[in-house]
C-alpha positions in Angstrom: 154.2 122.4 151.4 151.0 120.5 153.2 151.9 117.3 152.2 153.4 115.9 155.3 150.0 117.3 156.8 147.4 114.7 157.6 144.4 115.1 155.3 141.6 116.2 157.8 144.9 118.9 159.3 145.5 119.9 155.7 141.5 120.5 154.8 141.3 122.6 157.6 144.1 124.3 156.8 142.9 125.0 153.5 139.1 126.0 155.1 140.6 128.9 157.2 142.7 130.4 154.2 139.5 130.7 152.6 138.0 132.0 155.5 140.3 134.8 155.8 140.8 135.8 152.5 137.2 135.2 151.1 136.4 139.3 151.7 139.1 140.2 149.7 139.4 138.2 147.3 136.1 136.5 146.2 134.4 138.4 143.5 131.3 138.1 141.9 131.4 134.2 142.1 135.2 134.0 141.9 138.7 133.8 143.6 140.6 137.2 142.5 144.7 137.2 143.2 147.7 138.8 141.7 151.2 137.9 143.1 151.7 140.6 145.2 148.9 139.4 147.6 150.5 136.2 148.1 152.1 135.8 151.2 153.5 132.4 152.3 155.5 131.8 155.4 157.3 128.4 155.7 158.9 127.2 158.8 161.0 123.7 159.1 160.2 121.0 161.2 
């Protein structure tokens, strides 16, 4: 999905995911998901 993304684009990409989702989903030293959280929009070029 990020891979036509240049690599600095694509780490900051990554970096604001985090960001967002950190309160949520970081627990006690780890990342914490199930599917139902994930949401992923995709839009063509």
């Amino acid at each position: 999905m990020t891979g036509k993304l240049p690599v600095v684009e694509r780490e900051r990409l990554v970096e604001e995911i985090e960001r967002q989702a950190r309160g949520r989903l970081f627990k006690d030293g780890q990342w914490v998901m199930d599917y139902r959280r994930l949401r992923i929009v995709a839009q063509a070029a």
